[in-house]
Structure formats: C-alpha cells, structure tokens
N, C-alpha and C positions, 0 to 999 in steps of 0.2 A: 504494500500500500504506500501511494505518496501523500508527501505532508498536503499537496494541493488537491488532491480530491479532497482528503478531509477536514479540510480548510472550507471548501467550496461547501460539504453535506451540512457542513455545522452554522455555516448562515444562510443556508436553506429553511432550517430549522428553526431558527433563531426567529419569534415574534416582533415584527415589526409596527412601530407606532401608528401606522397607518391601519395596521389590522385590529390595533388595541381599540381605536376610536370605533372603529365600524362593529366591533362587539361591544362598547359604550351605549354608543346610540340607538342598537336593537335592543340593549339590556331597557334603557328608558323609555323608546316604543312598547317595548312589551306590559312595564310595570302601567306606563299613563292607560293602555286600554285596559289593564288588567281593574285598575283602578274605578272602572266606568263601569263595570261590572254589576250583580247586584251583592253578592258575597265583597267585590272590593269597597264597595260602598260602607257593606255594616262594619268592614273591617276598620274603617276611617271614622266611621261616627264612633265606634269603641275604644280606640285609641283617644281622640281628640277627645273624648270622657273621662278617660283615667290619666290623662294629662294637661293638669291645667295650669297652666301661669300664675305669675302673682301679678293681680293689676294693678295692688298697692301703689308699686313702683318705690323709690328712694325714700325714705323715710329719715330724718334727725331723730335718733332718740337720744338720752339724756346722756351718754359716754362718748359717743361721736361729737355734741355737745362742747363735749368739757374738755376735748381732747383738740378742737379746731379753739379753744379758748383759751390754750396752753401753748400752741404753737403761735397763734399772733405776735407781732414783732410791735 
C-alpha cells in the first residue's frame, strides 16, 4: 500500500462542512414540521408549562442594598 492512496481514502472519508450544514438544516426541517404536529404541539404546550420564567425581573433587596451603599465613593 502507498502512503497516497491512503492519504487520498482518508479525506474521502473525512466529513466535510458542507455536508455538516446540509445534515443541520434537515435536522431543523425535520424538528419545525415535527413541531406542527398534533403530538408536537402537546409536547410544546407541556414543556412551556413546567417551565416558566420569572417575570419579577431585577429586584433591590435589602443586601444588594447595603452592598451598592458600601461601594459608593
């Protein structure tokens, strides 16, 4: 065997970024129709149920406080 055939077999082989996108972008046509679904649907409404944000948002409580009232110059 020469080194240049298996030079040549071994970036035959070798995935290229061209191929990775085009397995991306079927990956995410697949999920968005899967998503339109009626199973993908309740799978969405179940999730976005047991995860929910805080709307609070930023809150001062009384150590944040006392600690922005320490560092003042």
């Amino acid at each position: 065997m020469s080194t240049k055939s298996t030079t040549a077999s071994a970036e035959e082989n070798k995935p290229s970024r061209r191929q990775f996108f085009i397995g991306a972008g079927a990956a995410v046509g697949a999920v968005a129709i899967a998503s339109q679904t009626p199973i993908g649907k309740a799978v969405i409404q179940e999730i976005g149920s047991t995860v929910q944000g805080k709307d609070d948002g930023y809150q001062l409580s009384a150590h944040v406080r006392k600690y922005y009232e320490t560092t003042m110059l």
